[in-house]
ZAMIRO-135024 format. One record per residue (C-alpha): x, y, z; residue in three letters. Coordinates in pm, 1 decimal. Layout:
N
DRENLUM:east:north:up:rest
DRENLUM:X:Y:Z:ala
...
This chain:
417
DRENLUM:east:north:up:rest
DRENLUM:701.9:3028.9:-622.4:unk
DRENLUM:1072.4:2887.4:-700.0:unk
DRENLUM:1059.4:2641.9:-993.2:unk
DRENLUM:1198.7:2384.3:-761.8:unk
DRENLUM:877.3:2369.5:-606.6:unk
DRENLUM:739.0:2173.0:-959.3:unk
DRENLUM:832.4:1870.5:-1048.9:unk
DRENLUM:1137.8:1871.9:-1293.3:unk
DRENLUM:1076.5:1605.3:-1585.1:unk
DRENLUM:1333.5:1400.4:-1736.5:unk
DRENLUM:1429.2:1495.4:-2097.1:unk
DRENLUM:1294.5:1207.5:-2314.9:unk
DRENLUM:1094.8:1028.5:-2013.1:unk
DRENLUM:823.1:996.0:-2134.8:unk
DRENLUM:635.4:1149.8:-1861.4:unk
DRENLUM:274.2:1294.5:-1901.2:unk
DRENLUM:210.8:1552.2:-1670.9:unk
DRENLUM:-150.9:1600.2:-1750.6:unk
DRENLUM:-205.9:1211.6:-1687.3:unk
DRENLUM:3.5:1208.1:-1348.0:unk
DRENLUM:-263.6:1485.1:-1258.8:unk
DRENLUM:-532.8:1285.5:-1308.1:unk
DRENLUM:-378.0:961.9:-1127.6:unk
DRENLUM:-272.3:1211.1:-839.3:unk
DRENLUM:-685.8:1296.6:-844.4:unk
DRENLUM:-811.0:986.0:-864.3:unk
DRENLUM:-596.3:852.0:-575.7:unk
DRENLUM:-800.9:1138.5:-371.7:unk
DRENLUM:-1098.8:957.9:-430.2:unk
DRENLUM:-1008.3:636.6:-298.8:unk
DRENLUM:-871.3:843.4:27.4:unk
DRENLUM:-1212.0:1000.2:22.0:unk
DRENLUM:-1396.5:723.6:14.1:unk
DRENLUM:-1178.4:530.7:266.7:unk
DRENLUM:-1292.1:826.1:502.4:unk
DRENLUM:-1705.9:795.0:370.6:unk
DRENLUM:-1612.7:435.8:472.4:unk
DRENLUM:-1469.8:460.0:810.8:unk
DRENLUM:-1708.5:737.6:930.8:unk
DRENLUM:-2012.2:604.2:868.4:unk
DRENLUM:-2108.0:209.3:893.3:unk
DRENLUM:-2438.7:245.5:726.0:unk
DRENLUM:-2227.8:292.1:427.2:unk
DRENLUM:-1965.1:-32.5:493.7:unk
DRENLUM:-2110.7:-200.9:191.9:unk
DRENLUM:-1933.4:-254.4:-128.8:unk
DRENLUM:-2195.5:-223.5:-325.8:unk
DRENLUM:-2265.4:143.2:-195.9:unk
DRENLUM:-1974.8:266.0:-345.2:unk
DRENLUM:-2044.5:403.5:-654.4:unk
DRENLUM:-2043.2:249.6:-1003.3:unk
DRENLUM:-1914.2:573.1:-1204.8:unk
DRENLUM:-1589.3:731.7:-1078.2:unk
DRENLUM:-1558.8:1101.8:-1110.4:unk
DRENLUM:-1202.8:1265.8:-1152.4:unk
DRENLUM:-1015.9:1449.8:-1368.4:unk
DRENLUM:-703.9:1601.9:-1557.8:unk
DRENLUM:-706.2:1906.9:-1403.3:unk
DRENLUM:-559.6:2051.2:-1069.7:unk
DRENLUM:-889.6:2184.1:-846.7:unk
DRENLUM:-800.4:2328.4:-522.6:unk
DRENLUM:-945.6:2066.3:-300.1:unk
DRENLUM:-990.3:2239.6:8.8:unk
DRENLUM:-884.8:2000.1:244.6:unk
DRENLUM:-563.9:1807.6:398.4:unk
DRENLUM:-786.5:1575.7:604.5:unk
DRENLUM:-816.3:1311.3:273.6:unk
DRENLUM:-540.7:1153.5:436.2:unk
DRENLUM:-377.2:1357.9:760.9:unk
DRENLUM:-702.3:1318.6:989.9:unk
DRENLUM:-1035.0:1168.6:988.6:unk
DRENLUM:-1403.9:1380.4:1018.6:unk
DRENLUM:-1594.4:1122.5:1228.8:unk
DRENLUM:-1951.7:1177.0:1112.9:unk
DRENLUM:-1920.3:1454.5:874.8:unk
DRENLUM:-1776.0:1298.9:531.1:unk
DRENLUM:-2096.9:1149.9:446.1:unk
DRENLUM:-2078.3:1168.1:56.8:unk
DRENLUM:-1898.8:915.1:-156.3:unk
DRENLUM:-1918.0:1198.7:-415.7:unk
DRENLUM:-1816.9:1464.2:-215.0:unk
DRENLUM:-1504.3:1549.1:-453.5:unk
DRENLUM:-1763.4:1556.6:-786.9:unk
DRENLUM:-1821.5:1912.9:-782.8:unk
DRENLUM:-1474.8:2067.9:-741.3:unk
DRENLUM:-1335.7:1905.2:-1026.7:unk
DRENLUM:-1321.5:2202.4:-1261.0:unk
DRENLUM:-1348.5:1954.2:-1610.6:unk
DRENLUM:-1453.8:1607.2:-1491.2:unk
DRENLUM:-1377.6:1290.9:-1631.1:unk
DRENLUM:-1627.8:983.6:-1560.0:unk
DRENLUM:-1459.4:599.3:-1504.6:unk
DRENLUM:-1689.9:249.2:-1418.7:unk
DRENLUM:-1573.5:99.4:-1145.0:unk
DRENLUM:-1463.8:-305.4:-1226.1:unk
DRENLUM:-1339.4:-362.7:-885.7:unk
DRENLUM:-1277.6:-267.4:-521.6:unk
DRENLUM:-967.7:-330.4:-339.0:unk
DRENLUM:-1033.2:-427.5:26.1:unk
DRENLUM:-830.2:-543.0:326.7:unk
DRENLUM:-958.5:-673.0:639.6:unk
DRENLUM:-754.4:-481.5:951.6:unk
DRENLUM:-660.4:-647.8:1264.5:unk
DRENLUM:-487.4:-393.6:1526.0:unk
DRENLUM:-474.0:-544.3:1902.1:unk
DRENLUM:-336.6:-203.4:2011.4:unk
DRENLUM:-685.0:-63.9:1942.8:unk
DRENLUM:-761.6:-302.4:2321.4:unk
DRENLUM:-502.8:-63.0:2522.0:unk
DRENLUM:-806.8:197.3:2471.6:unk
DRENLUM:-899.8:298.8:2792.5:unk
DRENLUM:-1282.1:326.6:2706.0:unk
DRENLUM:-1223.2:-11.5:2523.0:unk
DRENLUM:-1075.1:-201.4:2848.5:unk
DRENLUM:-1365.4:-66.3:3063.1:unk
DRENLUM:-1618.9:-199.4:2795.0:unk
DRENLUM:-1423.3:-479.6:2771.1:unk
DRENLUM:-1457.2:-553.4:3174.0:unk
DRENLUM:-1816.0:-494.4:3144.7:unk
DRENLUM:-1845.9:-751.6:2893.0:unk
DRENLUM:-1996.7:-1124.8:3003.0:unk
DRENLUM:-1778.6:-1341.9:2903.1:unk
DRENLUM:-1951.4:-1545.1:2676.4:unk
DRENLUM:-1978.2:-1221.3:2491.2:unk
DRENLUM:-1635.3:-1156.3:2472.4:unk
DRENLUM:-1496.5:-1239.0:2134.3:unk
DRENLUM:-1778.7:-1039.4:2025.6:unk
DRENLUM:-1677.0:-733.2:2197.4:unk
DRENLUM:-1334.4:-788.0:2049.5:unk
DRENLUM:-1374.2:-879.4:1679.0:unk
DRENLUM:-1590.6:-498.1:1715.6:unk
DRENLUM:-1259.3:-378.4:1827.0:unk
DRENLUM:-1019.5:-490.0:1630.0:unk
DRENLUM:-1113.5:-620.7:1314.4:unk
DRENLUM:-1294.0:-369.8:1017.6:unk
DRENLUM:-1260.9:-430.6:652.8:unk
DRENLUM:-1112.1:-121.7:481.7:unk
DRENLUM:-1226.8:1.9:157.1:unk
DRENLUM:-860.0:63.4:-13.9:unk
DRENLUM:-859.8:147.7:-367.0:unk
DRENLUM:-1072.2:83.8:-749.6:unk
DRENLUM:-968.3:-109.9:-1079.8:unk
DRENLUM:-1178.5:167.8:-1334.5:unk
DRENLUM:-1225.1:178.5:-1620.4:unk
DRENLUM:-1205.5:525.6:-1840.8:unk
DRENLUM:-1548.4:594.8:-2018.7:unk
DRENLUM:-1418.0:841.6:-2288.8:unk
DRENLUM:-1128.2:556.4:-2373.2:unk
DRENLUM:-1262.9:199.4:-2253.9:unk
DRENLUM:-907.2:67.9:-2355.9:unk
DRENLUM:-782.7:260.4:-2033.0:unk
DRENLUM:-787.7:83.7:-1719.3:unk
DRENLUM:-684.5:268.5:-1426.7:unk
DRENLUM:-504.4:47.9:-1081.1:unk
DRENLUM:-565.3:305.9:-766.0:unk
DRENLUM:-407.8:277.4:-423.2:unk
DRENLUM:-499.2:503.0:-140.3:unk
DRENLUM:-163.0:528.5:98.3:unk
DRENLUM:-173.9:474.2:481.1:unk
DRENLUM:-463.3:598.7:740.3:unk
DRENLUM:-491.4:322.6:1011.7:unk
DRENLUM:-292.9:217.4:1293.4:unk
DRENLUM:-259.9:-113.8:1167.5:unk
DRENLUM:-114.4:15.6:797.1:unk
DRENLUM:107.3:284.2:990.9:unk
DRENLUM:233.6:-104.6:1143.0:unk
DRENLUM:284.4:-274.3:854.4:unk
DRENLUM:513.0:6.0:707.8:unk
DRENLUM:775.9:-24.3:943.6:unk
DRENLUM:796.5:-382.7:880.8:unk
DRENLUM:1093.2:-411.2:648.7:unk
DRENLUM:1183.4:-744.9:667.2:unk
DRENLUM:1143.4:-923.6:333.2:unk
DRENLUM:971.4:-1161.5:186.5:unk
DRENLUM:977.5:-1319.6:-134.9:unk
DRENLUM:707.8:-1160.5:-417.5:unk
DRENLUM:454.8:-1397.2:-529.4:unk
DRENLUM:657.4:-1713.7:-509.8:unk
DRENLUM:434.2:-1961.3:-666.3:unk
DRENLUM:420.4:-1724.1:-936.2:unk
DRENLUM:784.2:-1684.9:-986.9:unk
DRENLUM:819.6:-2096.3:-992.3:unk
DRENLUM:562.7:-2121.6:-1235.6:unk
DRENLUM:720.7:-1852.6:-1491.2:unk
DRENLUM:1119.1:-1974.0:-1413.7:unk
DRENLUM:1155.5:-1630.2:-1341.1:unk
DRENLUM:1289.2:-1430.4:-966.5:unk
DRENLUM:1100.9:-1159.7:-907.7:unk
DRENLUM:1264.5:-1063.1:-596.2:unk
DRENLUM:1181.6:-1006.4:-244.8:unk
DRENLUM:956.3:-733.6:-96.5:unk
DRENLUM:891.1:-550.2:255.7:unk
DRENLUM:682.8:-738.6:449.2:unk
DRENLUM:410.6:-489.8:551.9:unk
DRENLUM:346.9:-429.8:200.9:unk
DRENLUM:351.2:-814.3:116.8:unk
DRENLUM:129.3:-876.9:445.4:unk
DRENLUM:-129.9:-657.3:290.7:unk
DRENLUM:-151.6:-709.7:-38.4:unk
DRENLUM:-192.0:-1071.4:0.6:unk
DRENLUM:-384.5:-1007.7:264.0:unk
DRENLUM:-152.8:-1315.8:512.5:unk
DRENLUM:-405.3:-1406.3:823.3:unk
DRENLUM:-348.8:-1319.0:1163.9:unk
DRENLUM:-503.4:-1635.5:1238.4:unk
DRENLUM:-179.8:-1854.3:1321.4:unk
DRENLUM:-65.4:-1604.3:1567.3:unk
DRENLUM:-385.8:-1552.7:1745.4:unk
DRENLUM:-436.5:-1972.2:1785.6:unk
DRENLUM:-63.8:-1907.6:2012.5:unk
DRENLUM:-149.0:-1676.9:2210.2:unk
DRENLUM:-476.3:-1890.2:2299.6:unk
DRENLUM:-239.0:-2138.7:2356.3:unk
DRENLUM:-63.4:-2006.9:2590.2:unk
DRENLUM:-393.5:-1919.6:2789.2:unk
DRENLUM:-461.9:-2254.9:2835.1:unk
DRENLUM:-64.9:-2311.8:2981.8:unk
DRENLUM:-251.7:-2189.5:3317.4:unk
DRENLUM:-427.4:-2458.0:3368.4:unk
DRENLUM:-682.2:-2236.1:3544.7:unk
DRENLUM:-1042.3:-2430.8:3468.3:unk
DRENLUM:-1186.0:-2116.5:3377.9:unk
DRENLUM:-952.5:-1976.3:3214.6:unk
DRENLUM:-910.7:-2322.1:3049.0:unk
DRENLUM:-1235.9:-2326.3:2944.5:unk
DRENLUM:-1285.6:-1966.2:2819.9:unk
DRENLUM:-963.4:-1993.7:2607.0:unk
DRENLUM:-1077.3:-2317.4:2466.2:unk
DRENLUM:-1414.4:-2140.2:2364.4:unk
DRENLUM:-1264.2:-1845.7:2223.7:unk
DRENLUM:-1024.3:-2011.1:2030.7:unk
DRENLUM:-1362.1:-2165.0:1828.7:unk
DRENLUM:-1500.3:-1881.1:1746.5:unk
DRENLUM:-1170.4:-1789.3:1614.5:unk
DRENLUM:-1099.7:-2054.9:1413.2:unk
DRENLUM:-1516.9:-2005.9:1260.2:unk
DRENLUM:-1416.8:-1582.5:1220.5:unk
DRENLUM:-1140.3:-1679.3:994.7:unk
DRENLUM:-1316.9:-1949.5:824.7:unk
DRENLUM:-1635.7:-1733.6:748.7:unk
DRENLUM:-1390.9:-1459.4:582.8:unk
DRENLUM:-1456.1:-1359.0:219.4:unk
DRENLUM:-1250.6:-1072.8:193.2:unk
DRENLUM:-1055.9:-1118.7:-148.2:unk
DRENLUM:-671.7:-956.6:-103.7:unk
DRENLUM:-587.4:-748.7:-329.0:unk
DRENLUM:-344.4:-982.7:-490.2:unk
DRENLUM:-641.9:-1242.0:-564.2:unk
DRENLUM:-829.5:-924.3:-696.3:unk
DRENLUM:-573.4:-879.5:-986.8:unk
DRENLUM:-538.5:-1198.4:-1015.2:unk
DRENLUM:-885.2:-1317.4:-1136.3:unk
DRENLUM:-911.3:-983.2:-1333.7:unk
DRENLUM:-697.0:-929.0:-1527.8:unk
DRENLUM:-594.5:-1315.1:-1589.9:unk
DRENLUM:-1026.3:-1253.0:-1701.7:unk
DRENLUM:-924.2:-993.7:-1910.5:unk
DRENLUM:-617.6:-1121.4:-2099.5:unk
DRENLUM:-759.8:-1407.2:-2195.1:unk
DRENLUM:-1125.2:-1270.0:-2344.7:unk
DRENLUM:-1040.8:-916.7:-2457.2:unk
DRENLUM:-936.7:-916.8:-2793.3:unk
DRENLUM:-833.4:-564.0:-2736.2:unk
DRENLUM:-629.2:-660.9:-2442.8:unk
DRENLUM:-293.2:-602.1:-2643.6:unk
DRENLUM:-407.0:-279.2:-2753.6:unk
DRENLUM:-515.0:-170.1:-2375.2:unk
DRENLUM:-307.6:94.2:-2151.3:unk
DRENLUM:-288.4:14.6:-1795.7:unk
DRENLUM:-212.9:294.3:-1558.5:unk
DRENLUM:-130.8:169.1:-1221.3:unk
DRENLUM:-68.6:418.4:-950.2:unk
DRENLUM:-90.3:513.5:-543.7:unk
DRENLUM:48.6:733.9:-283.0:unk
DRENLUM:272.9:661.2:30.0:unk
DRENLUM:172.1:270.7:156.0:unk
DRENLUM:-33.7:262.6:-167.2:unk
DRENLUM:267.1:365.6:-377.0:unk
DRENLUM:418.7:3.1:-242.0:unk
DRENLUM:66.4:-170.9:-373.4:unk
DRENLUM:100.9:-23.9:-653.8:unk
DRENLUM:446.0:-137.7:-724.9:unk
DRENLUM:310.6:-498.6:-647.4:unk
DRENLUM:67.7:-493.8:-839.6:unk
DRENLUM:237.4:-306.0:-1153.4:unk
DRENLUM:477.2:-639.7:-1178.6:unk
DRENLUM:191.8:-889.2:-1062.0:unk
DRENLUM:6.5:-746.5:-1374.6:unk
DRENLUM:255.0:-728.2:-1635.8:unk
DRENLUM:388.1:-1127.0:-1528.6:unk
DRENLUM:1.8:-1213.1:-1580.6:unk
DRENLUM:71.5:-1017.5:-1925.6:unk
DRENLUM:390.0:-1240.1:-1987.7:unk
DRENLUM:194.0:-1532.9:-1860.2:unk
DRENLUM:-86.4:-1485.1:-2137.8:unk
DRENLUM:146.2:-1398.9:-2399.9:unk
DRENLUM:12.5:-1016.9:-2452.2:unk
DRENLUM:188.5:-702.1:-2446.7:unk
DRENLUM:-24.9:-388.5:-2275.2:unk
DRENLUM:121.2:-69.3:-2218.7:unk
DRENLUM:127.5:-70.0:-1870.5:unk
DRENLUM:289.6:235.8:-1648.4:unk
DRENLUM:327.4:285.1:-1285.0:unk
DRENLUM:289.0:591.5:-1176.5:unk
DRENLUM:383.7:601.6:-735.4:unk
DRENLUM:385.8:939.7:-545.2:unk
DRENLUM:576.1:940.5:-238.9:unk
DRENLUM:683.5:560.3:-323.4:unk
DRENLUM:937.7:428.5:-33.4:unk
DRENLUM:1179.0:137.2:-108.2:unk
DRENLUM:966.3:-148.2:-220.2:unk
DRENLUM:1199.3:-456.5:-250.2:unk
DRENLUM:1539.4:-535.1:-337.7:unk
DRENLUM:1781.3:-535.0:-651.3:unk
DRENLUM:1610.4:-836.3:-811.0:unk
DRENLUM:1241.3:-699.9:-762.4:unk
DRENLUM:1365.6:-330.2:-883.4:unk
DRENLUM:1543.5:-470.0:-1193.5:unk
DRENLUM:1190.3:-585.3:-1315.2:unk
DRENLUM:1142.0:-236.6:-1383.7:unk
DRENLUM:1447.3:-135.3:-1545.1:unk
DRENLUM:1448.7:-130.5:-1967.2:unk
DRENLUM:1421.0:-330.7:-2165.3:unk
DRENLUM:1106.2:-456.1:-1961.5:unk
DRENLUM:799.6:-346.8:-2103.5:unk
DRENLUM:702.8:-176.7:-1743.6:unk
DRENLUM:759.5:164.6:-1762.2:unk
DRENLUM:779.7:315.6:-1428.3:unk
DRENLUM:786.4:711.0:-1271.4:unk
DRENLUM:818.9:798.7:-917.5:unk
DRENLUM:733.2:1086.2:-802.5:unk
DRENLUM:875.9:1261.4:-523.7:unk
DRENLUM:955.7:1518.3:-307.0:unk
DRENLUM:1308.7:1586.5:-165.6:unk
DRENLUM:1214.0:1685.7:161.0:unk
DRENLUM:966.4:1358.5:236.2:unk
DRENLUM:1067.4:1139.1:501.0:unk
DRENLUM:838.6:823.3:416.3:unk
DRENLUM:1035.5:835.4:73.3:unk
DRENLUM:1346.0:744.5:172.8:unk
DRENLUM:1274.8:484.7:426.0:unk
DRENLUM:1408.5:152.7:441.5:unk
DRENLUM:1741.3:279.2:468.0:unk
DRENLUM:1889.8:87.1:123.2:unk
DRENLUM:2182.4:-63.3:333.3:unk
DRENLUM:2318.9:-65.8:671.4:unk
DRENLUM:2660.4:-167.4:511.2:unk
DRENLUM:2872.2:156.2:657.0:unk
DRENLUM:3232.0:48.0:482.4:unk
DRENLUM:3323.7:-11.9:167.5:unk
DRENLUM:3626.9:-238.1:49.1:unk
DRENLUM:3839.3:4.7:-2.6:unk
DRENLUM:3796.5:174.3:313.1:unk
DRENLUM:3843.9:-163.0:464.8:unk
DRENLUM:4197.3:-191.1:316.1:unk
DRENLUM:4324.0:114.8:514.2:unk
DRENLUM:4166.6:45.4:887.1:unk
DRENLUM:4398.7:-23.5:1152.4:unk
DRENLUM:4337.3:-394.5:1338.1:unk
DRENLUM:4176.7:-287.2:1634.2:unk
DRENLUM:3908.8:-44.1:1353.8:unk
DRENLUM:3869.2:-397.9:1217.5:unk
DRENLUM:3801.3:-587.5:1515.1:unk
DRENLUM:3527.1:-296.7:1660.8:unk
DRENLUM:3336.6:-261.8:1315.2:unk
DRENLUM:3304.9:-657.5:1308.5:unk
DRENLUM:3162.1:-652.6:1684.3:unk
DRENLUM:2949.5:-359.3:1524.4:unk
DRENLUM:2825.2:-566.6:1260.0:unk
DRENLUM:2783.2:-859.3:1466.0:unk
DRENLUM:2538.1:-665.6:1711.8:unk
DRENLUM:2328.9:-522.4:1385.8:unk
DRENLUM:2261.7:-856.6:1268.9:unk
DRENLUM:2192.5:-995.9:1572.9:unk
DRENLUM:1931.6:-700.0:1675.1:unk
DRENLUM:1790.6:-705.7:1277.3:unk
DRENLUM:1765.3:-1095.0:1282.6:unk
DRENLUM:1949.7:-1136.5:1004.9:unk
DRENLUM:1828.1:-853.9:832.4:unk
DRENLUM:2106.8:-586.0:799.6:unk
DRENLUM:2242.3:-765.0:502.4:unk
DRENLUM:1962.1:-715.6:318.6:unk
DRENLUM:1928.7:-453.4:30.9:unk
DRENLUM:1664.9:-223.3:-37.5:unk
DRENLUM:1617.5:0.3:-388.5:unk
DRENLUM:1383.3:237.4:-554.1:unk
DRENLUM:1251.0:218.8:-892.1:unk
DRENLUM:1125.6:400.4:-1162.9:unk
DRENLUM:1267.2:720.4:-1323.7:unk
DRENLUM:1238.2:1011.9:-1031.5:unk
DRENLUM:1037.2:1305.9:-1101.8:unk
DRENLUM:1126.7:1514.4:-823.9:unk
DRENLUM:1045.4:1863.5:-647.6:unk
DRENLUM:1148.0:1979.1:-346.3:unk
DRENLUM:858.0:2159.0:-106.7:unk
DRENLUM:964.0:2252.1:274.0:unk
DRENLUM:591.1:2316.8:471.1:unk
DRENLUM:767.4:2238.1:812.0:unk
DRENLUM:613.6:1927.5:885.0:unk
DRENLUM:654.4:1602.7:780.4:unk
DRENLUM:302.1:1563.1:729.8:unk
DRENLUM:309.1:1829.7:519.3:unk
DRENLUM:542.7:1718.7:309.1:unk
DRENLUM:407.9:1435.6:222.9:unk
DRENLUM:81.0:1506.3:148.0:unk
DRENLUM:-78.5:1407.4:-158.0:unk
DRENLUM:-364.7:1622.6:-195.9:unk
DRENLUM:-210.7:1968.5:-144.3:unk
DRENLUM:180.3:1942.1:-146.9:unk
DRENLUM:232.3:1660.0:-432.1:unk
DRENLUM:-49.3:1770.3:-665.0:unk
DRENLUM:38.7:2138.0:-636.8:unk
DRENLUM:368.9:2079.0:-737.1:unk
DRENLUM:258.4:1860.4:-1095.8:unk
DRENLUM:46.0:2215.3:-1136.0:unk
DRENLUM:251.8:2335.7:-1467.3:unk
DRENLUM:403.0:2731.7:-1421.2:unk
């Protein structure tokens, strides 16, 4: 196997190898026990996951490239189904559970959901179609390391439903925790939207209340009335919610444990994910070390993203760069495509190009331009930038899949020669 096919470390990173294996592992347990979640309902219960965490340090041939490429309807069963192949294990107490509650309308264009759905009385309709579209996904742990209680581990799992697939090819930004940022004087840049959307877990609830709307533009008494019905229950679906976003979840936790663990100063925070979760993880990794600022301590807290894509823009990523006590590696392969998506600009010329175009290569690339920002609303003039030092490898299996996958392609290649 070609060296190129390992990661290749930074002189004087700072980059632990042994504890980017053990990240990279405990990021397959939260894909495994999305899929435990998704495959069996008897299990949709947080508090059937399990209170101990099993990982560990060491690579263990895992067996498997469905943890995050396809799902096994009705035969992942076992929240602990990764326990045994660890070859030395390391045991963790779960503090918290990182949940977001799904809403994909596509999920209606089903044909064995329309028939069902034509079937369905109609006062039984919203019922059919919460069923459909709406399932709270099990996404990721706060843990806490048993051998070192002053470790506290921050775990993504990366993208496996339609709805998440969505949300990552919805660049436009937004600005990162705004009410934060006010209250600390301090810009902390704007983010992709997907990424934004689910980690502060925005409602669907505004956009569903129009479209009810519009039912009722008919006039159709029927219609009229149905609509007017539905739109109730909607308005009671949202209101019975108690999904906490992920944002609220480090929030109350670890604004908690600043202020009542004398050993908070003196704890390391790893904070890590893969792919979508990579993004989360980014999020959270500058949510968590504001709430540090915030509380006056100073953690050692370090992100560690695999397969990361752009997050935000030049203010967000300079919240990362020294002398910030954020210390940040991102892990990648060359030949991933979900890496090096956004694009980081759509700007094609530079100025100095500019100086030597002729008129009429003025005039076209300013009807060019003006076309972009029409079709990107505005958006081609925004900027887009990784962060973190790269710790990169470069792995061809042929398909992009392949390439990015965490438990075989990414973990192989932190496997030391």
């Amino acid at each position: 196997m070609s060296s190129i096919q390992k990661i290749q470390i930074p002189e004087a990173s700072g980059f632990d190898r042994a504890k980017a294996m053990e990240l990279a592992n405990l990021i397959s347990v939260a894909y495994n026990e999305y899929e435990v979640w998704d495959s069996n309902e008897d299990l949709q219960d947080p508090q059937k996951l399990p209170t101990v965490i099993t990982g560990s340090s060491d690579f263990a041939d895992l067996q498997t490239n469905t943890l995050e490429c396809q799902k096994e309807a009705g035969k992942n069963t076992n929240f602990t189904k990764l326990d045994k192949l660890w070859k030395t294990s390391k045991k963790y107490d779960r503090l918290e559970s990182f949940f977001f509650p799904q809403w994909w309308w596509f999920e209606l264009l089903e044909p064995d959901h329309r028939q069902e759905l034509l079937r369905t009385d109609i006062r039984e309709f919203w019922e059919e179609i919460k069923d459909i579209v709406t399932t709270d996904q099990v996404f990721g742990f706060i843990a806490r390391s048993q051998d070192n209680p002053r470790q506290l581990f921050v775990v993504f799992r990366g993208t496996r439903e339609g709805a998440e697939w969505f949300n990552n090819f919805r660049p436009k930004p937004q600005p990162f925790l705004p009410e934060l940022s006010q209250e600390l004087g301090v810009d902390l840049g704007e983010v992709r939207n997907g990424f934004n959307l689910i980690y502060t877990a925005a409602r669907t609830q505004n956009i569903l209340e129009k479209f009810l709307d519009r039912l009722n533009f008919f006039s159709i008494p029927l219609l009229d009335s149905f609509a007017n019905q539905l739109q109730k229950k909607v308005t009671q679906f949202f209101a019975d919610q108690d999904t906490i976003p992920s944002q609220t979840v480090i929030e109350q936790f670890f604004t908690d444990y600043f202020q009542n663990n004398p050993e908070a100063a003196e704890t390391e925070i790893y904070i890590t994910g893969h792919s979508l979760g990579a993004g989360l993880a980014s999020l959270a990794a500058l949510h968590i070390q504001k709430l540090a600022e915030k509380h006056q301590v100073s953690p050692a807290i370090k992100l560690y993203t695999f397969a990361s894509p752009r997050v935000g823009n030049e203010t967000f990523a300079s919240h990362f760069d020294p002398p910030h006590s954020l210390k940040s590696y991102r892990i990648i392969n060359s030949e991933d495509l979900i890496q090096s998506v956004p694009l980081p600009t759509t700007e094609l010329i530079d100025d100095e190009t500019r100086k030597g175009m002729s008129a009429g290569g003025l005039e076209r690339l300013a009807r060019f331009k003006e076309f972009l920002e029409r079709l990107t609303k505005g958006q081609s003039q925004k900027h887009y930038q990784h962060i973190g030092v790269p710790v990169t490898f470069t792995q061809q299996t042929g398909t992009i899949a392949g390439n990015h996958n965490l438990t075989n392609t990414y973990r192989r290649a932190l496997v030391e020669d």
